[in-house]
N, C-alpha and C positions, 0 to 999 in steps of 0.2 A: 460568675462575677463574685468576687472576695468581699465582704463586709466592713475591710479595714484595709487600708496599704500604710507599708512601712516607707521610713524617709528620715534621712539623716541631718539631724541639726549641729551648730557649728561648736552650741552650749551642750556640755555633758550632761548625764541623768546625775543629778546630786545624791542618790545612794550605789550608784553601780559602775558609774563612772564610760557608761556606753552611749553612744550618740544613735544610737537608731529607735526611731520613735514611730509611733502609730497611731495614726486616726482613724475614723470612720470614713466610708471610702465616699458620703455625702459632702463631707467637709461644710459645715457648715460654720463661721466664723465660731460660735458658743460650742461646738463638739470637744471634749477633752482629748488630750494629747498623754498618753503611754509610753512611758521605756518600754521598747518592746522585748529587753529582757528580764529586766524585774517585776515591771509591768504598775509599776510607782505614776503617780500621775505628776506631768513634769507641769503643765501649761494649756490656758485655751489655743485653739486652734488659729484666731488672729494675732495673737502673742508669739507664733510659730511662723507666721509668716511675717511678721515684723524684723524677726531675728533674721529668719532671710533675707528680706529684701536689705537687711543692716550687712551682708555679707559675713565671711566669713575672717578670720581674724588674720590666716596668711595663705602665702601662694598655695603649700602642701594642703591647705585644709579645703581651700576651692575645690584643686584637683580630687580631689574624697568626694565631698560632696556631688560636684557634676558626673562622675562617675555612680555613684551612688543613687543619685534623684533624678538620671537622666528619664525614665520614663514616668514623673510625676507630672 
């Protein structure tokens, strides 16, 4: 079992400009959120899921995403 899973948001990492992000794999609403390549802290964890539940901005960014967080 991994300590963190990666998962892709639809907002960029404002120093790196990558959209894949990392939590702790408890997810607990307060656990921060990580660019998981700079590793810059973007957001809490229900900040992250609020962005998702708000969707993504177009059709191409959906399709990224569901491909992406299909096993989240």
């Amino acid at each position: 079992m991994s300590l963190s899973e990666d998962f892709r948001l639809p907002v960029a990492c404002p120093n790196c400009g990558s959209h894949l992000m990392r939590v702790s794999s408890v997810k607990n609403p307060d656990d921060q959120v990580h660019c998981a390549s700079c590793q810059r802290f973007v957001c809490l964890y229900h900040e992250a899921q609020t962005v998702l539940r708000h969707g993504p901005g177009s059709q191409s960014e959906a399709l990224i995403e569901k491909a992406v967080n299909r096993g989240s």
